[in-house]
N, C-alpha and C positions, 0 to 999 in steps of 0.2 A: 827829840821834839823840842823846839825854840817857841817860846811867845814874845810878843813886843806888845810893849804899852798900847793902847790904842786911843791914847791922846794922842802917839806920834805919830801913826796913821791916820793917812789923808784919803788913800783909798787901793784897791787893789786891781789892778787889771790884768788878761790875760797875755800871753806872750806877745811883745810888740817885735816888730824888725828893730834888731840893736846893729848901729854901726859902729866898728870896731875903732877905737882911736888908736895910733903909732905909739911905741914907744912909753907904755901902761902898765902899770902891776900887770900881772896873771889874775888876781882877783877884782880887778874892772873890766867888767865887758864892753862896754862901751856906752854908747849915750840912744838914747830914745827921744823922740817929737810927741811928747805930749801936748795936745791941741795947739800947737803951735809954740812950745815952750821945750830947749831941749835939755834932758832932765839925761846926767851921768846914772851908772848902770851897776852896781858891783853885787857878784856870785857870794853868797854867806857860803858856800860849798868849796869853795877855793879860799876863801880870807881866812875861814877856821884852820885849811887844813886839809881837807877831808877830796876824795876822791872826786873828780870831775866827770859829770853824769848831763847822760843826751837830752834837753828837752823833753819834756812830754805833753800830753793833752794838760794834763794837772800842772804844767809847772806853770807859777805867775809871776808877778813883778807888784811887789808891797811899796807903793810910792809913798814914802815918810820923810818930817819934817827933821833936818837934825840943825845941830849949830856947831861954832866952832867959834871963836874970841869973841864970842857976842853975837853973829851975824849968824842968821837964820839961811837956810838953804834947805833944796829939796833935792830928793834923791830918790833911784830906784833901789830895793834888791831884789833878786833872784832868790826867788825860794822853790823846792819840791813840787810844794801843794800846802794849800791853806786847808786846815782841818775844821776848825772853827772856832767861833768865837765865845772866848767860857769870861766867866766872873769867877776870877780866885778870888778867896778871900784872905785879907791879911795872915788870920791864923794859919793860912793853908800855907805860908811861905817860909821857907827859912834861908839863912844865910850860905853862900856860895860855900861850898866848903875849901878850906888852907892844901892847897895844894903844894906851896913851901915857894924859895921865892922864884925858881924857875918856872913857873909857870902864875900869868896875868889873868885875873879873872875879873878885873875893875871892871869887864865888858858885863859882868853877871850881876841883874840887880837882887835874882833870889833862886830859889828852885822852888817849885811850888808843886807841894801834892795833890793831887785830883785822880781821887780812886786809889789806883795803883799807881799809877805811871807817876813821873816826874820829869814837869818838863822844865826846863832853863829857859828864867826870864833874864831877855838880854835890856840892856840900856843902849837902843841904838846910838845915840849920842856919843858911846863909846867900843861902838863894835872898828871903829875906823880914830886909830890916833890923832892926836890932832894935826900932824903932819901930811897923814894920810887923805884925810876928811878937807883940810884943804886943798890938797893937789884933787881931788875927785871935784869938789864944787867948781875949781878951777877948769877942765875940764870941760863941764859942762858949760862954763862961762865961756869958754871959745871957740866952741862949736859952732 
């Protein structure tokens, strides 16, 4: 389970029609026409890694604010299903843990306990390199 800041969220909506752009990472789906604005696409299920699963009733699109050299942009992801929306509190979070240096976790702003579980809060801003995050924004600008 993932949460995101929800200052960087703008809003979430249900599955739109994504058209697929040429020539794309595997984790860009493509771009979506939100109210006439058309907003790049990318699968958190595919960037992490993780197996590629069918749509469902539950799966939506968390449209959030990110930036890159300065410049502000908006973007979709694909997620599962939103579960809901909690208030951790500071104390409830602790640091990503040292995975050593194969493995990046600058995308992990904490992990935070709520009950049992533990979910990982990411830093969208850095779920997408800056390499990345610009060719995605870019993307959506040519659409």
């Amino acid at each position: 389970m993932y949460g995101l800041g929800i200052l960087a969220v703008q809003e979430i909506i249900q599955m739109a029609p994504i058209t697929t752009v040429p020539r794309t990472p595997d984790f860009v789906r493509g771009v979506i026409n939100l109210r006439g604005k058309v907003i790049p696409v990318v699968d958190l299920r595919r960037k992490f890694g993780m197996e590629a699963t069918e749509d469902t009733d539950q799966s939506c699109i968390i449209v959030v604010e990110v930036g890159a050299n300065g410049q502000a942009g908006t973007m979709g992801v694909v997620v599962d299903r939103v579960a809901e929306v909690l208030d951790v509190a500071a104390d409830q979070i602790e640091p990503a843990p040292a995975f050593g240096a194969a493995v990046d976790t600058a995308y992990i702003l904490g992990m935070g306990k709520v009950g049992e579980s533990v979910i990982i809060l990411l830093d969208i801003r850095r779920v997408l390199a800056d390499g990345e995050l610009a060719m995605v924004r870019q993307i959506g600008d040519e659409e």
